[in-house]
C-alpha positions as CSV (number, residue, x, y, z in Angstrom):
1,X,102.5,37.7,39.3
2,X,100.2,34.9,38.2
3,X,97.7,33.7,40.1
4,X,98.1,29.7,40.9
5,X,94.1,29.2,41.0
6,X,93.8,27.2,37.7
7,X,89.9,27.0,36.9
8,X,91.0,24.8,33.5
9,X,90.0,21.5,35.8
10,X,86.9,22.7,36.3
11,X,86.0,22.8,33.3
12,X,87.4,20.1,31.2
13,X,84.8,18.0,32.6
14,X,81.9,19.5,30.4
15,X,83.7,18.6,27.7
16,X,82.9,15.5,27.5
17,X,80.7,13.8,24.9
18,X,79.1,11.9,28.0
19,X,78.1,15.1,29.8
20,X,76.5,16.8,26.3
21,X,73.9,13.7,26.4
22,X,73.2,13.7,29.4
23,X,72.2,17.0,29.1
24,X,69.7,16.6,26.7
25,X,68.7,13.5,28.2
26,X,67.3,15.8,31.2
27,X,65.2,17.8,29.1
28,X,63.7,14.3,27.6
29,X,62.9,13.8,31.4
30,X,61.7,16.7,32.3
31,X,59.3,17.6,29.6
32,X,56.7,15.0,29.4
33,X,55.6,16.3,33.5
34,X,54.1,19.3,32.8
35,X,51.9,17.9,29.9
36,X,49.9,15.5,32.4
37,X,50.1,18.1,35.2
38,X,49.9,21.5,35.9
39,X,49.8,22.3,31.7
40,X,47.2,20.0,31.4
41,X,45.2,21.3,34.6
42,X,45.8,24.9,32.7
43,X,44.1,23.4,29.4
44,X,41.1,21.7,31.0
45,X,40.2,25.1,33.5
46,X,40.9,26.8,29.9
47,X,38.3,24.4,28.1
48,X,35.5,24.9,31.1
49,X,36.3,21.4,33.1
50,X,34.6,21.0,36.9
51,X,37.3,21.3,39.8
52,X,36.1,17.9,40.4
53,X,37.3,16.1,37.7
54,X,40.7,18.3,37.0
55,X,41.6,16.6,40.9
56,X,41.0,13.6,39.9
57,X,43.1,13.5,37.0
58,X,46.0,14.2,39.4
59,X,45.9,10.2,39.7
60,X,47.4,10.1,36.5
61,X,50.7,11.5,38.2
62,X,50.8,7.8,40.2
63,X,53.3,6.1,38.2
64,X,55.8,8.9,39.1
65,X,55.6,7.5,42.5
66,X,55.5,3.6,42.1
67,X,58.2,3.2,39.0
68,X,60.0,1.5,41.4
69,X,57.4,-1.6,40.9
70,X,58.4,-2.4,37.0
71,X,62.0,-0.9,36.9
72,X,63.4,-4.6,37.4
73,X,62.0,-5.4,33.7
74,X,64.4,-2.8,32.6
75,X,67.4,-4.5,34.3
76,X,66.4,-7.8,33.3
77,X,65.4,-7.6,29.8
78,X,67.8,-6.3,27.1
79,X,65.8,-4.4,23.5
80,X,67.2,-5.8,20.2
81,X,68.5,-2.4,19.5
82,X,71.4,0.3,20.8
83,X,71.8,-1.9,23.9
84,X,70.2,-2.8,27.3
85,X,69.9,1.4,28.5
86,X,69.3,2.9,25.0
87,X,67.3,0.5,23.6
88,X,64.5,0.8,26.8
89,X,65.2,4.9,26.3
90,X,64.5,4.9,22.8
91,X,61.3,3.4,23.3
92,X,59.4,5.3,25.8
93,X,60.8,8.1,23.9
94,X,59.0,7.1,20.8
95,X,55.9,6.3,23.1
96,X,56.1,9.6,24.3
97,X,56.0,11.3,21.1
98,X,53.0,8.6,20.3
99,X,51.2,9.7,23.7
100,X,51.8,13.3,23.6
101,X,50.2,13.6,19.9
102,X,47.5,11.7,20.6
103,X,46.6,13.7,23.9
104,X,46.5,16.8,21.6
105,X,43.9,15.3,19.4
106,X,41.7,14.4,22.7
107,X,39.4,17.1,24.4
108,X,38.9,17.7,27.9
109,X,35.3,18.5,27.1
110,X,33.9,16.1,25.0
111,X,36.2,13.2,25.8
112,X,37.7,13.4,29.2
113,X,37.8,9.5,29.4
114,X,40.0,9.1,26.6
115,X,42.3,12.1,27.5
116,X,42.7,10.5,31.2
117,X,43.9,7.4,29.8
118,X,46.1,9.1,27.1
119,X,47.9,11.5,30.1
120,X,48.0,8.0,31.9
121,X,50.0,5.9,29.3
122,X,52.2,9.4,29.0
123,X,53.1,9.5,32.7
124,X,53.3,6.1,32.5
125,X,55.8,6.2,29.6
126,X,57.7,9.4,31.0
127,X,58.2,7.1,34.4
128,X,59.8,4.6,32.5
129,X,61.8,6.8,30.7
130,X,63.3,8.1,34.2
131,X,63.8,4.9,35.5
132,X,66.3,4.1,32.6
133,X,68.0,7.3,31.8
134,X,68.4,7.6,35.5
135,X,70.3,4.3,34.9
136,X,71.8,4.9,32.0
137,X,73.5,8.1,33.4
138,X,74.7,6.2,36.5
139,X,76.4,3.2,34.4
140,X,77.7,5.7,32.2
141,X,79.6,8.7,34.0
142,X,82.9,8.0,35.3
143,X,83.4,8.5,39.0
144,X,84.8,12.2,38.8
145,X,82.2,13.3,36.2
146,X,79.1,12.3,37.9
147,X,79.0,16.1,39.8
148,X,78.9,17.7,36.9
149,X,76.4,15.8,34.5
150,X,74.0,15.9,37.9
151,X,74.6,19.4,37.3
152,X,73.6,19.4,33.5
153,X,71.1,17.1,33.7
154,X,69.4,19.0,36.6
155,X,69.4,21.9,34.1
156,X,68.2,20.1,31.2
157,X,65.6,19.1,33.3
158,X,64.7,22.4,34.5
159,X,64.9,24.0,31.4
160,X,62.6,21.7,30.1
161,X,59.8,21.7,32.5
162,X,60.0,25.9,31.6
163,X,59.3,24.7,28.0
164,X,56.0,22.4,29.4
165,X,54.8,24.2,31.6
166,X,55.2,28.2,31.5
167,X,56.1,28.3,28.0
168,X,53.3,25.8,26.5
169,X,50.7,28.0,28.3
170,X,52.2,31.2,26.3
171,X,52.1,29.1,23.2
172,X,48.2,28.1,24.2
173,X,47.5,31.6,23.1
174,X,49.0,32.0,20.5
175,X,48.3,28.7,18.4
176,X,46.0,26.9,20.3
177,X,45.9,23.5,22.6
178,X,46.4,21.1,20.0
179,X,49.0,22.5,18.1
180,X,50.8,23.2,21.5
181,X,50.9,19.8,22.6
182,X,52.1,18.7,18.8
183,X,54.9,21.1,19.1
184,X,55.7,19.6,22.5
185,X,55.9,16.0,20.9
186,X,57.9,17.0,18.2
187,X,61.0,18.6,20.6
188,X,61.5,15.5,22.5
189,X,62.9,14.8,19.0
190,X,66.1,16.0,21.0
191,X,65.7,13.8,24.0
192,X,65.6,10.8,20.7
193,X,69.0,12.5,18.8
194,X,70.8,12.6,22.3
195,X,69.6,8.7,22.6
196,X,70.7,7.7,19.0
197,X,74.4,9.3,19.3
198,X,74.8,8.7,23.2
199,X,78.1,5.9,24.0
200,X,77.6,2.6,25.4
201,X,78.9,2.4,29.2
202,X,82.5,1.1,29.7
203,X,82.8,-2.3,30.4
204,X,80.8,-5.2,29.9
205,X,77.6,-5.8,32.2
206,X,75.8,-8.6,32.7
207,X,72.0,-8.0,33.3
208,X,70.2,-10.4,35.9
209,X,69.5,-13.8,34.3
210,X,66.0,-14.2,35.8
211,X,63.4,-11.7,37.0
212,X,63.7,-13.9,40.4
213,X,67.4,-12.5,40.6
214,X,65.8,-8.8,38.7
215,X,63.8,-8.7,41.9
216,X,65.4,-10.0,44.7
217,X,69.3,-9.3,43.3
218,X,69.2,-5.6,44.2
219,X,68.1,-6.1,47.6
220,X,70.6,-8.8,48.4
221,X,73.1,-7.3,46.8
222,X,72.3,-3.9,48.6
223,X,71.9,-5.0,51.8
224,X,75.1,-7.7,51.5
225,X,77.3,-3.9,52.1
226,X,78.7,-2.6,55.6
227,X,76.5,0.1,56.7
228,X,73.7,-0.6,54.6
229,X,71.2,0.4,57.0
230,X,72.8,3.4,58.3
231,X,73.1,4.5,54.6
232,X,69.8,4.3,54.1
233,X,69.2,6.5,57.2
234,X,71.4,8.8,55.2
235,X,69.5,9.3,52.0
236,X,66.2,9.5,54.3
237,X,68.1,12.4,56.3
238,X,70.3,14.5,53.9
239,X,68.0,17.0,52.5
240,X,65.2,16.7,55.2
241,X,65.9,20.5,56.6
242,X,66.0,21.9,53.0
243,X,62.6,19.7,51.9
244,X,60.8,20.4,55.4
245,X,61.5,24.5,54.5
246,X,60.2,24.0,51.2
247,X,57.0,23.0,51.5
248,X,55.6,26.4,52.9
249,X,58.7,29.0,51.1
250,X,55.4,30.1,48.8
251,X,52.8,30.3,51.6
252,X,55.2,32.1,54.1
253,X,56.3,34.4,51.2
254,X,52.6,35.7,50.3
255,X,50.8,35.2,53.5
256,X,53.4,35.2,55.9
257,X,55.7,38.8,54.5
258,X,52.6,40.1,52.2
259,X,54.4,40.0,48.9
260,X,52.4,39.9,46.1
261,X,51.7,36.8,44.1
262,X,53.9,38.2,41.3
263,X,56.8,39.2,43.0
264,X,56.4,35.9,44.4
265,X,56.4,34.7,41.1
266,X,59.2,37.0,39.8
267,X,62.0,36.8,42.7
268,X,61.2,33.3,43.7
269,X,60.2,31.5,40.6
270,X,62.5,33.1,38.5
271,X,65.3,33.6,40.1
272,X,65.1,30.1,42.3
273,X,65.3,28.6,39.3
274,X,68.1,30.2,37.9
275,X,70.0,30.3,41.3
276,X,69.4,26.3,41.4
277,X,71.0,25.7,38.1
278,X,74.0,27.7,38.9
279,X,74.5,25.7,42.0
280,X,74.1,22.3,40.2
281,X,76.5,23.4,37.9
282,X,78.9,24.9,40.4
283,X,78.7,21.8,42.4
284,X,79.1,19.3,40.0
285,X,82.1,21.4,38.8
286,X,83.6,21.1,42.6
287,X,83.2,17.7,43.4
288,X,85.9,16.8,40.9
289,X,88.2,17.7,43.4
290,X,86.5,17.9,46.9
291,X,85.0,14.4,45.8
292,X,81.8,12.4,47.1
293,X,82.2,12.9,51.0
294,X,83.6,16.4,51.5
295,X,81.2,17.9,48.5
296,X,78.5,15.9,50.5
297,X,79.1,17.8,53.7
298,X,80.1,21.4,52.9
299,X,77.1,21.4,50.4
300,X,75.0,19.9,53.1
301,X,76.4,22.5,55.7
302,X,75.4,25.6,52.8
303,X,71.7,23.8,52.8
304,X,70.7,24.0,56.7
305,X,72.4,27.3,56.9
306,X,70.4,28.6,53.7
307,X,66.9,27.9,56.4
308,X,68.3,30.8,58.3
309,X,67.9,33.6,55.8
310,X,64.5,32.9,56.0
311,X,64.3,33.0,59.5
312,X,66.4,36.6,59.5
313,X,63.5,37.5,56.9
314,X,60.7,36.4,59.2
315,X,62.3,38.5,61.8
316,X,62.8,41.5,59.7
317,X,60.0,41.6,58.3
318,X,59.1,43.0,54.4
319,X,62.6,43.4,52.5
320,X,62.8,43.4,48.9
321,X,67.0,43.0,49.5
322,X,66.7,40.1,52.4
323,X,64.3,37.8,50.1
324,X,66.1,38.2,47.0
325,X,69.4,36.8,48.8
326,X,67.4,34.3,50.8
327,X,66.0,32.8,47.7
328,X,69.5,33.0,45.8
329,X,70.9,32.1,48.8
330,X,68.4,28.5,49.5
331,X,68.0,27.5,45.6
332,X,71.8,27.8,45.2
333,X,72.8,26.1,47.9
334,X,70.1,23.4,47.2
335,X,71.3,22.9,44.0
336,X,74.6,22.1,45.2
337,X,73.4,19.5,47.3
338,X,71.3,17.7,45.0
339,X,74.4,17.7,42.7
340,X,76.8,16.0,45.2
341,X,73.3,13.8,46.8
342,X,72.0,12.3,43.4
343,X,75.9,11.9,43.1
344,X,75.6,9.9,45.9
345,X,72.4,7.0,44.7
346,X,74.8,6.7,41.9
347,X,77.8,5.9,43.7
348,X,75.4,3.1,45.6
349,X,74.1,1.3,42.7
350,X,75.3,-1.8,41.3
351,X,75.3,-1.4,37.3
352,X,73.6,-5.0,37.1
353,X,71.3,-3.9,38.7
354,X,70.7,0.2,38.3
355,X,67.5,0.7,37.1
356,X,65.8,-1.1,40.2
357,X,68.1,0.2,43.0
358,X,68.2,3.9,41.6
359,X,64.9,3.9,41.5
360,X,63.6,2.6,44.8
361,X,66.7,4.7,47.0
362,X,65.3,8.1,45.3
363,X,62.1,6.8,46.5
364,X,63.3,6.3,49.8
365,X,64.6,9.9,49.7
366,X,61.3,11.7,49.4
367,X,60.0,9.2,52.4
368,X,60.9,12.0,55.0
369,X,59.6,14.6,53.5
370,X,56.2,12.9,53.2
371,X,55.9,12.5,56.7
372,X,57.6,15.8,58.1
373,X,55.9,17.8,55.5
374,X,52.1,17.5,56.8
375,X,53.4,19.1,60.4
376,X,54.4,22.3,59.3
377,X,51.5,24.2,59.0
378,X,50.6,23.2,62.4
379,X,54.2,24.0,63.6
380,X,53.5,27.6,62.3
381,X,50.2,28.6,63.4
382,X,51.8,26.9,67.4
383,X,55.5,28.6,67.0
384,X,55.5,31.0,63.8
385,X,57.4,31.6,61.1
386,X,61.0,32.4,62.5
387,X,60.8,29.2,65.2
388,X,59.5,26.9,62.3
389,X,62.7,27.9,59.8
390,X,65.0,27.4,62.8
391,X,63.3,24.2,63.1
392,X,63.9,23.5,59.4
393,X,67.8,24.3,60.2
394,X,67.8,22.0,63.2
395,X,66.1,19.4,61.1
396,X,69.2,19.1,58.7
397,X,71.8,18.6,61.2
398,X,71.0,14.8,62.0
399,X,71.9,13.9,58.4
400,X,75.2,15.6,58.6
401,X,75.8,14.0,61.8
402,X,75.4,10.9,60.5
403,X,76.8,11.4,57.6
404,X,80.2,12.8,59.6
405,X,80.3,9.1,61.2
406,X,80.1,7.5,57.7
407,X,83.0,9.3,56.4
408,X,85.1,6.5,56.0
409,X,82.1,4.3,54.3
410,X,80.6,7.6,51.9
411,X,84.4,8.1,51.4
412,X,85.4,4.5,50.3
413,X,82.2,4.1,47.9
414,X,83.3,2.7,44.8
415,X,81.8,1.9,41.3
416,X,80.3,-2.1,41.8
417,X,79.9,-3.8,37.8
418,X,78.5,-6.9,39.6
C-alpha cells in the first residue's frame, strides 16, 4: 500500500535558482563578522595587545547596530550596474575584499590606529552589505519560497561565520595572520559569483524619487496599515522567551550544571549549531504549506516549550542525555522560528522601500532582548535556575497571544510593490 505523504513539495522549493543565491549570499553576510570580532580579538591577544585596547575595538562592531541610519541611500539611489539590489551588493562586496586585504597587511602591534579604522570601514562595509542583501532577498523570493531561502540563507550564514571565526583561528597556525585574513578576502569571491549570476526581482519597482520620500516614505507607508502598532508589538514579542533563555544557556551550562568548558563547547556549540540549521531548513520547507501564520504559531509554540528542557535539566541536575536533547531540542526549534519570523519582516516590507524598513523592524526585534536581557542574572541569583527558565517560557506566551488575535492580519499579509 503506498503511503499518500508525498515529501516531493517539500522539496521542489530548493530547487530554485533564487534559493541557490541566496544561499551563498548568507555566507557573503556572515563572513566579514568574525574578521572585526571575536577573530580579530583572537589575533590581537595572539600579537600581545592590552585588554584595554582589544575592548575598545569592540566599537568597531557599531555600524551593525545603527545600519538602519544610511539604509534609505540604498532604496533611493540606483548603481549604474546589475540594478538597484545588485549593483549596491556588488559594491560592498568588492569593498570588502578591499578592507579585508588591507586589515591583513595592518598589525595590532605596531599599528593599531590603522587596523581600528580598517576593521571600521569593514564592519562598516559588511553592514551595508546586510542592509541590501537583506533587501534584495525580500524583493526577490516569491511568497511560498521565502521559508525556505530563510532557511538557506540562515545556513550560509552560519556556515560562514564557522569559516571566520573557528576555522581562521586553525588556519592562524598554520599559515599565519596575514595570509589568514588574505584567504578570507579571497572566498567572499563566492558571495561576488552568487551577486553576478543572481536574477533581477519580478516586476518593475520604482525606488523613492527623493531622499525626503527615502526617509519619511517607509514610515508613512508603514504606519498607513491596519494594525501597525500592534504588529510592531509582535516583532518586539515573538522570540522574547527564546532570546531572554539565551543570554545565560552558557553560564547556566558551566556554572550552573558543572560541565566543563569543552563539553560545553562540544554538545552546545557544535551540535546548536547544527540542530539550528536543520530547523531553518525544516521550517522553511514547512511553511510552503502551513504558510506565514500557522508556521508562525506552531514554531513559536516549539520555542517557549524548548525553555522547559532546560528547566527539567536544572531540576535534574548533571545529565549528559537531558543536555544533549535540551540543546537539540532549543536550537532546532529556534531555528524554525527564525525561519517563519524573518519570514515575517519580509512579508511587512514594501519593495520601494525594503532596504530601510527591513532594516529598522529587525532592529526593533532585538529591542526586547536589550532590555530583558540585563535582569537575568539578578533573576537567578533571587529565584535560580529552574524558576528563571520557567520564566523564560512564560515570557514567550505574550507574543503568541498576540499573535493568536492578529491571525486574520499575519494571515492576510501580502506582497506590497508600492
Amino acid at each position: 500500500m503506498k503511503s499518500r505523504f508525498n515529501i516531493e513539495p517539500y522539496l521542489r522549493v530548493f530547487r530554485s535558482r533564487r534559493i541557490a543565491v541566496i544561499t551563498f549570499l548568507g555566507f557573503s553576510s556572515g563572513l566579514p563578522l568574525a574578521l572585526t570580532g571575536s577573530t580579530l580579538q583572537a589575533w590581537m591577544a595572539v600579537a600581545g595587545v592590552d585588554l584595554r585596547t582589544i575592548g575598545i575595538f569592540a566599537l568597531a562592531g557599531l555600524p551593525y547596530t545603527l545600519k538602519f541610519l544610511w539604509a534609505p541611500l540604498m532604496d533611493r539611489f540606483v548603481p549604474p550596474m546589475l540594478g538597484r539590489r545588485r549593483g549596491w551588493i556588488i559594491a560592498t562586496q568588492i569593498t570588502l575584499v578591499a578592507g579585508i586585504s588591507a586589515m591583513a597587511f595592518s598589525s595590532p602591534q605596531h599599528a593599531p590606529v590603522v587596523l581600528a579604522v580598517m576593521a571600521f570601514s569593514v564592519a562598516f562595509a559588511s553592514a551595508s552589505q546586510d542592509i541590501v542583501i537583506d533587501a534584495y532577498r525580500t524583493d526577490l523570493l516569491r511568497e511560498k519560497e521565502r521559508g525556505a531561502g530563510v532557511g538557506v540563507f540562515v545556513t550560509g550564514y552560519r556556515v560562514a561565520a564557522l569559516v571566520s571565526g573557528a576555522l581562521a583561528l586553525i588556519f592562524s597556525d598554520h599559515i599565519g595572520w596575514r595570509n589568514t585574513y588574505l584567504l578570507m578576502a579571497g572566498i567572499m569571491g563566492l558571495g561576488i559569483l552568487a551577486t553576478l549570476i543572481g536574477p533581477e526581482p519580478d516586476g518593475q519597482i520604482l525606488p523613492p524619487g527623493s531622499m525626503k520620500e527615502a526617509v519619511w516614505g517607509p514610515m508613512k507607508d508603514y504606519f498607513s496599515r491596519d494594525s501597525a502598532f500592534m504588529l510592531l508589538l509582535l516583532i518586539i514579542l515573538y522570540k522574547l522567551g527564546d532570546a531572554y533563555a539565551g543570554t545565560l544557556t552558557t553560564a547556566f551550562l558551566i556554572k550552573g550544571m558543572g560541565f566543563s568548558v569543552s563539553e560545553v563547547g562540544t554538545i552546545n556549540k557544535a551540535l546548536g549549531f547544527v540542530s539550528m540549521i536543520a530547523g531553518a531548513i525544516l521550517g522553511g520547507a514547512l511553511m510552503v504549506r502551513l504558510q506565514l501564520f500557522r508556521s508562525l504559531l506552531a514554531f513559536g509554540i516549539l520555542q517557549v516549550v524548548s525553555n522547559l528542557s532546560f528547566m527539567a535539566l536544572a531540576l535534574v541536575g548533571k545529565s549528559y542525555g537531558l543536555l544533549v536533547f535540551a540543546v537539540a531540542f532549543e536550537n532546532f526549534s529556534g531555528g524554525m522560528g527564525t525561519a517563519a519570523f524573518v519570514s515575517l519582516l519580509m512579508a511587512m516590507c514594501n519593495r520601494r522601500f525594503t532596504a530601510t524598513q527591513y532594516a529598522l523592524l529587525s532592529s526593533l526585534a532585538a529591542l526586547g532582548r536589550i532590555f530583558i536581557s540585563p535582569t537575568s542574572g539578578f533573576l537567578v541569583e533571587f529565584a535560580g535556575w529552574p524558576v528563571f527558565f520557567f520564566v523564560t517560557f512564560l515570557a514567550g506566551l505574550p507574543g503568541l497571544a498576540l499573535l493568536w488575535r492578529l491571525r486574520v492580519v499575519v494571515s492576510g499579509l501580502k506582497d506590497e510593490v508600492g
